[in-house]
N, C-alpha and C positions, 0 to 999 in steps of 0.2 A: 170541408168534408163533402163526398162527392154525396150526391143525394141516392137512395137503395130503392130499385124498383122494388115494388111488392109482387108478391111470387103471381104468374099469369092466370088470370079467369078463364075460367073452361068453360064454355057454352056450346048448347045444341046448334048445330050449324044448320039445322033448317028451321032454325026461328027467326024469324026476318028481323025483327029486333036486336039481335042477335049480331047480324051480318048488317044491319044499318050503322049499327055501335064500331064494328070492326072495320067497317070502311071511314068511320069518322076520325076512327085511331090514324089508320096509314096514309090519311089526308093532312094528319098533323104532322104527321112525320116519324108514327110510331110502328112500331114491328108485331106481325101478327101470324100466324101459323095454322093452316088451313090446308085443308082436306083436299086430293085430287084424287083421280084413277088411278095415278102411276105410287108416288109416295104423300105424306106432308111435306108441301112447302112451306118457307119462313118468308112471308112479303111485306117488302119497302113501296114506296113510292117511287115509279119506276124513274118519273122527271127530276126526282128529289137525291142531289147526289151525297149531302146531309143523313138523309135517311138511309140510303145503299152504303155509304159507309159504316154506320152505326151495324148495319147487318153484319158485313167481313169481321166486326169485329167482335161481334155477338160470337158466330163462328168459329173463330179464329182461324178466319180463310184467308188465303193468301192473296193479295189484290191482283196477282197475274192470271186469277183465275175467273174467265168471263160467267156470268148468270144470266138467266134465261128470264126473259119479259112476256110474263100469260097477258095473254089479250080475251074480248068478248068475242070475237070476230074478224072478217076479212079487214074490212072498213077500218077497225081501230087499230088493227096490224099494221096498215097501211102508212098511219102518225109514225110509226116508229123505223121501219124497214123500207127498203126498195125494191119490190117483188119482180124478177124475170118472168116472161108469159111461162115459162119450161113449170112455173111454180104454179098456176093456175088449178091445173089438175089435181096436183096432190093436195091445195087448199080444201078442194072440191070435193076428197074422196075421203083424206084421212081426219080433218077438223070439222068439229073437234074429235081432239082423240092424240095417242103420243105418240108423235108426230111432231118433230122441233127443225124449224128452217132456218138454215144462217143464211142470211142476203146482208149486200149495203145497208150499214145503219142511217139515221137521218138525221139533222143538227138537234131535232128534238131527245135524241138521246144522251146521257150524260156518258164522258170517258171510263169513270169508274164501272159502271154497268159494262162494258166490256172487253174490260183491261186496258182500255188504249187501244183496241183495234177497230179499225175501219167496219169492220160487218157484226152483226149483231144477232143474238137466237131470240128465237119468239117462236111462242106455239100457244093454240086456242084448247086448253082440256074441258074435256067430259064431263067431268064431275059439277051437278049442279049447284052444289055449292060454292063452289071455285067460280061459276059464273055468274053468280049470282051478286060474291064479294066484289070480281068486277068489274062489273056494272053497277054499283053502287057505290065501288070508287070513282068510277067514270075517269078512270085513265089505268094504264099499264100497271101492272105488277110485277115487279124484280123480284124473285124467289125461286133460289137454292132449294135443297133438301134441307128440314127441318132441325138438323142436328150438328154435334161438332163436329167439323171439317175431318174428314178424312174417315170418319165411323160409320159403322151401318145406318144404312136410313131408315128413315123412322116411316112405318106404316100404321100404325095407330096413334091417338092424340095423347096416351098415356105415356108414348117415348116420347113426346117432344116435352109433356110436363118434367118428366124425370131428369133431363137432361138438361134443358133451356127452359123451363119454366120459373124460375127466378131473373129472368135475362129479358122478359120479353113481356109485352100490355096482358094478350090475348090469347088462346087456343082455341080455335072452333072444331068441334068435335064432329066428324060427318061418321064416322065408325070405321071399319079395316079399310084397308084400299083395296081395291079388288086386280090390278094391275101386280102390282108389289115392286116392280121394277122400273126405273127413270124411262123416259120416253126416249127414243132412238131421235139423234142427230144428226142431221141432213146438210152438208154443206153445199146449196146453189152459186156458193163463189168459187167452187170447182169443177172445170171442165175436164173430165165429166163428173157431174156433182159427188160426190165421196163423203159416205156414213163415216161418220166422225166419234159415234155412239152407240152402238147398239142396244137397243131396249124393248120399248112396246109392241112396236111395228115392227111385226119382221119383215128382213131386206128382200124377202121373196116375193112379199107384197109391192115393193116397189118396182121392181124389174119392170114388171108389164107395161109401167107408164114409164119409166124413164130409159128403157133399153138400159145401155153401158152407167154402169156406175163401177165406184171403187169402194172398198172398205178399210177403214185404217182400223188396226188391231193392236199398236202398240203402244208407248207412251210418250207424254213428252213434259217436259220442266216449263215449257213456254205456250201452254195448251191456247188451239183456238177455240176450243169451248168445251166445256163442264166432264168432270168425267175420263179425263185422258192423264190424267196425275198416275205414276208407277204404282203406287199404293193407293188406295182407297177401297172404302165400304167395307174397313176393316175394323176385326174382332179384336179384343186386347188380347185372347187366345190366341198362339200361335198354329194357322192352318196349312194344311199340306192338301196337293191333291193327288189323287192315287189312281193307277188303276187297280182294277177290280182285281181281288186276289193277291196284292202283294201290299195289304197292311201288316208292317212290321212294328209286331207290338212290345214292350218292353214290358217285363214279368212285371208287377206291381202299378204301372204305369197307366193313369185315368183318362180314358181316349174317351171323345165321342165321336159319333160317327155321322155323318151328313149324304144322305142318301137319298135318290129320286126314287128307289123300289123297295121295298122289306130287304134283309139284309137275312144271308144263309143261317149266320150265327149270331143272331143277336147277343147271347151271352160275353161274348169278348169283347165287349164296349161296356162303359160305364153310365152312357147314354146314348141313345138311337134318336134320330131326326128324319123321319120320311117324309118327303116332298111331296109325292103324290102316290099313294097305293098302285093308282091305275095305269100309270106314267103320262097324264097327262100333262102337259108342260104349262099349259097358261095356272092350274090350280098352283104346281112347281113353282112359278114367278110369281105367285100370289102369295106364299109360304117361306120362299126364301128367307127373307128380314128376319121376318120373326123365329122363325127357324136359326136362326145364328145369335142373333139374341139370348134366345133359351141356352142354347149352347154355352155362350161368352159367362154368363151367369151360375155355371155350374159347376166355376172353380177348377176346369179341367189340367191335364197337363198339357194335351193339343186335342186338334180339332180336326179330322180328316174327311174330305170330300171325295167323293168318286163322281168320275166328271161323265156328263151327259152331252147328248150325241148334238152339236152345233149346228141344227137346224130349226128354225123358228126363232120362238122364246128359248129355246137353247143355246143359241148365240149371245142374245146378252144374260144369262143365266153365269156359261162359261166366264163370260167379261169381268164380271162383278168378281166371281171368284178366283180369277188368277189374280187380281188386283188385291183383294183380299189377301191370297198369300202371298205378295209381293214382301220381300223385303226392304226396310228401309229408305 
């Protein structure tokens, strides 16, 4: 008989005892979920390929699909990656912060951390607690988004209890994420380097240091990193996205409505989800998650989005949500 983890301890992640406890876990080789700027992450031991397996399957993520290695800094990126000088700068400008570079991995990285491919993501976050864990893991952290594979991600630590909290040691509670949305993907193993992700960092930010870059927008079955699956960050609601003016509603029929402005008519939804009154878009990406959450939870018949203008955090706003209505 397999032995039953006990449901995950939830602890204040700025109690250093706390984050001493939780790096001695993922030193053993156990799974722990912690608080960044963008989402919760769920971190393995990054050396530990024992450990990163037990994750995919915590998950039930698909092993072709590579995970991202947080570091404390340039220095301990450097164990893990092969950084080009072209990378220099945006170490410089954007870390921490979400900001994920794929360069050459190093023999110190295990296969499964990134599918079997030759180059590897890593990125240093914000979030003091996340660098605080570690650093007191004192080595890399493999860690996904905090949830099952394929479903919205978890911006507060009461979804990752709800969901994985019988699956997992730990929870360290830092409060909402203030990001809401995965950190943008950087590929430096393309000439010329090519967003692979769109997220935190808008690509408009990057322009000035990198001149020419590309953007990849579509999906793939054999993803080079996180994020590029047809389907994902999806609602067990089925979502549609519309423009504005041509929701076509069926008499009886329990819509709710996902919207970055007040809505003309509120009354012809069964529930309203405003992203940001003012239309700012970082509050927007900050809202999203939970915003779909509430939504998913409300029993609906579908769930309709009016799509925002693909500039900035608009970009990976739009991303999250075509994929969302992906089907199948």
């Amino acid at each position: 008989m397999e032995d039953v983890l006990p449901i995950a301890e939830i602890a204040d992640a700025s109690d250093a005892r706390a984050i001493e406890k939780a790096a001695r876990i993922i030193r053993r080789g156990g799974l722990v979920a912690f608080p960044t700027e963008t989402v919760y992450g769920l971190g393995a031991d990054a050396q530990n390929a024992q450990a990163v397996a037990r994750l995919f399957e915590v998950k039930a993520r698909p092993r072709l699909d590579p995970v991202i290695i947080h570091v404390v800094d340039v220095e301990m990126a450097s164990l893990y990656g092969r950084f080009p000088e072209s990378a220099s700068r945006l170490m410089k400008q954007f870390w921490p912060g979400p900001l994920t570079l794929i360069v050459e991995k190093t023999p110190l990285v295990p296969d499964i951390v990134t599918a079997g491919l030759k180059t590897v993501a890593i990125r240093v976050p914000s979030h003091p607690a996340a660098l605080a864990l570690i650093s007191a893991t004192e080595r890399g952290i493999a860690a996904p988004s905090a949830n099952p594979f394929g479903y919205i991600s978890p911006t507060e630590a009461q979804h990752v209890a709800e969901q994985l909290g019988n699956s997992i040691e730990m929870i360290l509670d830092g409060g909402p994420c203030t990001i809401g949305v995965e950190s943008t993907i950087l590929s430096m193993a393309d000439s010329p380097p090519c967003i692979l992700r769109a997220g935190g960092t808008a690509v408009e930010d990057l322009v000035p240091i990198l001149g020419e870059l590309k953007v990849f927008s579509g999906s793939s079955q054999h993803p080079q990193a996180p994020g590029q699956m047809k389907r994902h960050y999806a609602t067990q609601t089925r979502l549609e996205i519309l423009e504005e003016g041509f929701e076509k509603l069926v008499p009886g029929e329990k819509v709710g409505l996902l919207t970055l402005h007040p809505s003309l008519k509120p009354e012809k939804y069964a529930v309203l989800e405003v992203l940001s009154p003012s239309g700012n878009l970082r509050e927007a990406a900050a809202n999203l998650f939970r915003a779909l959450r509430r939504l998913d939870a409300m029993s609906l018949d579908r769930i309709i989005a009016r799509p925002l203008e693909e500039k900035g955090l608009g970009l990976a706003i739009m991303d999250r949500l075509r994929r969302c209505s992906a089907r199948g």
